[in-house]
Steps between C-alpha positions, in 0.01 A plus 500: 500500500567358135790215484660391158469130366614384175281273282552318214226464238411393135591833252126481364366475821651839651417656136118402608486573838698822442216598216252429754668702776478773287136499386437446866712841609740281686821413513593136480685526833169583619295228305699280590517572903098494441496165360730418795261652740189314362677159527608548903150639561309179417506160667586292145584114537607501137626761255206423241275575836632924442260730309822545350591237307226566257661815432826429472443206230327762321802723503742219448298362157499143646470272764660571841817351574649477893853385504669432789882585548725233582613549851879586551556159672406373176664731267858463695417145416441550117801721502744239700389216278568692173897550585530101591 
């Protein structure tokens, strides 16, 4: 059964991946769900450990970035502090 998530990405890196997508016959829901498949099938310590990550620096034109989201503890924080 499929479920819906929505992700938030750089425009040029959807562009990409959706050119890719197509040359592969898939659909970028797909690609991406595959991606997501290949990452919970291995036992990575790291990120840069993934056969991925060569490929997605490739698609991105640069070095791979990881951010981490601010957790909502902190972000009620930020917010609170901003109206003192």
């Amino acid at each position: 059964m499929d479920a819906k998530i929505t992700l938030s990405f750089d425009k040029k890196v959807i562009e990409k991946a959706k050119e890719f997508a197509a040359k592969q016959n898939i659909s970028l829901s797909r690609l991406t769900e595959y991606l997501y498949a290949q990452i919970t099938s291995g036992d990575y310590k790291t990120l840069d450990d993934m056969p991925l990550a060569d490929w997605i620096s490739i698609l991105a034109e640069g070095q791979t970035e990881y951010k981490k989201s601010p957790s909502r503890k902190q972000m009620k924080s930020e917010y609170f502090n901003t109206k003192k």
